[in-house]
N, C-alpha and C positions, 0 to 999 in steps of 0.2 A: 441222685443218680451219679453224680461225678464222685462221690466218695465212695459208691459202692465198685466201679471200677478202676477207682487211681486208690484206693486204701492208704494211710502213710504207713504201712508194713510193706509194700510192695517194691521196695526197693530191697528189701534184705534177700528175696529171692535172687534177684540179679546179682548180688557180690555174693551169695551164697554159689552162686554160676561162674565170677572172679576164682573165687579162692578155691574150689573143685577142680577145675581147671588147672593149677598153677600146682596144687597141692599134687594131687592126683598123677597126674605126669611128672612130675619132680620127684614122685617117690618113684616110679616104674625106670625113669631115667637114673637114678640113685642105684634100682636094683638092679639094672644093666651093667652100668658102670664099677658095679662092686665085684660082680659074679664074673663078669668077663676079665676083669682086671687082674682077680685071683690067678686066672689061666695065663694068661700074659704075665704076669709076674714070674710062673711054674716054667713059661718058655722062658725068659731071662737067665734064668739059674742052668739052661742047658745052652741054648744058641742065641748070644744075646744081641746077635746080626739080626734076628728073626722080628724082634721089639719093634721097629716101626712099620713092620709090615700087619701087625695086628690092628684091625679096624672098626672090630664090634663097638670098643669106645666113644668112640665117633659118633656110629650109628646112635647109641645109647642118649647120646648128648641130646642130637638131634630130636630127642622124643620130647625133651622140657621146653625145646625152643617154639614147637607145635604149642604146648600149655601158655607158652607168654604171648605169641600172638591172638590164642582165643580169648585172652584175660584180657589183655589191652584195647581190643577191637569191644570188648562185655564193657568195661569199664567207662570206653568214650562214649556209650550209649548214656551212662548214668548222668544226668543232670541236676543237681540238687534243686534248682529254680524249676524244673520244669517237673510237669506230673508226668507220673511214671505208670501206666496202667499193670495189673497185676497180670492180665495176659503176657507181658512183655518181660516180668520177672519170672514166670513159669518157664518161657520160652530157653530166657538169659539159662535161666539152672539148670536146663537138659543140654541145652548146649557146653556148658561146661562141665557136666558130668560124661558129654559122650566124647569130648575131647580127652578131660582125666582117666576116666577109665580105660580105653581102647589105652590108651599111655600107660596104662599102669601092665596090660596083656603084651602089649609091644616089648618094654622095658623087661616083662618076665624072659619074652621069648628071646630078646636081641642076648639078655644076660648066660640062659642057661645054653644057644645054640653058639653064643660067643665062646664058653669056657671048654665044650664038649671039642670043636671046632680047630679050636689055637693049640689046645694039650694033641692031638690028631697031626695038626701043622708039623711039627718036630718031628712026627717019625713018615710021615707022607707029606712030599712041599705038590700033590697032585692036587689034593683038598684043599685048596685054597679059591679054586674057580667054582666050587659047590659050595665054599662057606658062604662068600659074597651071595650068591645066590639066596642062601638059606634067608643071610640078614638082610637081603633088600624084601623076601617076602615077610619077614618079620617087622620089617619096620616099615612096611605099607597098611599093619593093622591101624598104625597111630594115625597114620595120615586118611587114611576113611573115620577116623573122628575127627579130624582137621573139618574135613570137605564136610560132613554133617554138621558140625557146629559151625560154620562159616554161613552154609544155607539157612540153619537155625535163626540165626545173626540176625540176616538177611529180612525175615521174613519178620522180627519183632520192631526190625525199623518202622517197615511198614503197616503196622497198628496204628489205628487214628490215635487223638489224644480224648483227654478225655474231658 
């Protein structure tokens, strides 16, 4: 009975949940930071007063640091001494697929609304209180995979053992 619920495969689920997580949002955060960058580099070359007021990057960033805390929080769950029931690694890998992915939607949108945005900034400085806007709803998709993979978390703590 205890091997059919603690399997010793059951733990690959759970850093298969680490590394989704980490992965996943690090590429979305990567794609932000590339795409918005290119626009802020294209405002440089004309008003280069403008450079620090461009903050899609930022935003961007913030999408991988949501993937490290749902990695670190997957991680200290694992215990090599202790049994790991496979409900708990099913649990681990949706949660950090719903962290990485909603990261990888965020990091699309923060990138393509950052570049569309900041190139706009230079000929209209009025767009700039509707860009912000734009990226805080853009970078609220990552943070609803935050909040679901934290309650995900949550709930494989409390699995008995096995």
């Amino acid at each position: 009975m205890s091997s059919e619920l603690c399997p010793p495969y059951a733990p690959f689920f759970g850093f298969a949940g680490v590394a989704s997580a980490m992965i996943f949002s690090t590429m979305g955060a990567a794609f932000g930071t590339a795409k918005s960058g290119i626009g802020i580099a294209g405002v440089g070359t004309f008003k280069p007063e403008l450079i620090m007021k461009a903050i899609p990057v930022v935003m961007a960033g913030i999408i991988a640091v949501y993937g490290l805390v749902v990695s670190v929080l997957i991680a200290g769950s694992l215990h090599p001494s202790n049994d790991y029931p496979l409900a708990a690694g099913f649990i681990h890998l949706g949660a950090g697929m719903s962290c990485g992915i909603t990261g990888i939607a965020a990091g699309y949108a923060i990138g393509l609304i950052g570049d569309s945005c900041v190139r706009a900034y230079v000929h209209e400085q009025r767009v700039f209180v509707a860009m912000v806007l734009i990226l805080i709803f853009a970078e609220v998709l990552g943070l609803y995979g935050l909040i679901v993979a934290l309650l995900m978390n949550t709930r494989a703590t409390t699995i008995g053992g096995c």
